[in-house]
C-alpha positions as CSV (number, residue, x, y, z in Angstrom):
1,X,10.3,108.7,18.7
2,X,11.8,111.7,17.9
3,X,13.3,113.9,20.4
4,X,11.3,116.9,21.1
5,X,12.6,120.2,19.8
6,X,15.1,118.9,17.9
7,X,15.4,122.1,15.5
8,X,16.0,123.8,18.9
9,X,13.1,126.6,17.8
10,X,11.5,126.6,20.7
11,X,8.1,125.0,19.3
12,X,7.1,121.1,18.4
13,X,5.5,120.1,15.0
14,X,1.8,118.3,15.7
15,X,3.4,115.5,14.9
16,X,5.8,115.3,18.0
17,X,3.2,116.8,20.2
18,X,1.3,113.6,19.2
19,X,3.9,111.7,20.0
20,X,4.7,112.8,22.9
21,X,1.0,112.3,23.6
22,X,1.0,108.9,22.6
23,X,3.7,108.1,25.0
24,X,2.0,109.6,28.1
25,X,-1.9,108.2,27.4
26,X,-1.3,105.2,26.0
27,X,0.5,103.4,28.7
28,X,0.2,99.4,29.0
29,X,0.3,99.8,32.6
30,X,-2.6,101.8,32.9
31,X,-4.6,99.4,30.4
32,X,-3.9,96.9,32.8
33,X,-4.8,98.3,35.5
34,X,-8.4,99.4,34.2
35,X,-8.9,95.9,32.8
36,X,-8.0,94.1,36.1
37,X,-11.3,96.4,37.5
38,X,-13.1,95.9,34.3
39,X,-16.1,93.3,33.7
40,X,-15.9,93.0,30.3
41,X,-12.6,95.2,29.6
42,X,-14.6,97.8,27.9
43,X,-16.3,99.8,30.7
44,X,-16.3,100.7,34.2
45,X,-19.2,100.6,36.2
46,X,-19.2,102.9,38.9
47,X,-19.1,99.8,41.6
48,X,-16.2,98.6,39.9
49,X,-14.5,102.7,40.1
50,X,-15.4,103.2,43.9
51,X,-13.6,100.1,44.2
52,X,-10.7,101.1,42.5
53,X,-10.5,104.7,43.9
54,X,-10.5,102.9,47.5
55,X,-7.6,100.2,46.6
56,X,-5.3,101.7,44.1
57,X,-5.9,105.9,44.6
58,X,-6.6,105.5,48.0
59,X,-9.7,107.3,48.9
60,X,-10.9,105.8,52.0
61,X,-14.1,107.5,51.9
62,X,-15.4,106.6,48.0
63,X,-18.9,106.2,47.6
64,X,-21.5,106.5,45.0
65,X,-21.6,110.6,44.9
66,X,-18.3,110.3,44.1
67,X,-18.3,107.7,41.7
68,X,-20.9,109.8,40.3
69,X,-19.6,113.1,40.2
70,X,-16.3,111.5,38.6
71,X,-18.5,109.7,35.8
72,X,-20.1,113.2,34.6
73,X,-17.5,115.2,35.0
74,X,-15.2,113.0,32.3
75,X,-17.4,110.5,31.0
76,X,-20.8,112.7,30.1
77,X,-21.7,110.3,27.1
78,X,-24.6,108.5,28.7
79,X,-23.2,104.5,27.1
């Protein structure tokens, strides 16, 4: 990956944005992490995401309405 900024201009091309993107989303650790809570690797049901919140984010008091209100706030597709 390129450095950022490397023209020194004081912007990125969309290309190194993407990259840079790419290297903060797209961590293996974090797939891990989601697969390890995962039934079938490919979703998280909101069981599986209050028991995450409570082990690994700590949030001693997790429950459903939370599960919830995480699950429409950044997954509002209803599969």
């Amino acid at each position: 990956m390129k450095t950022s900024n490397q023209r020194k201009t004081g912007t990125i091309t969309i290309e190194e944005f993407r990259a840079i993107y790419r290297a903060l989303a797209h961590r293996s650790e974090i797939h891990e992490l989601f697969f390890s809570y995962s039934p079938n690797r490919k979703i998280l049901p909101e069981t599986n995401l209050i028991e995450f919140l409570r082990k690994e984010q700590f949030v001693i008091d997790a429950d459903e309405a939370i599960a919830s209100e995480l699950i429409a706030k950044y997954e509002p597709i209803e599969e």
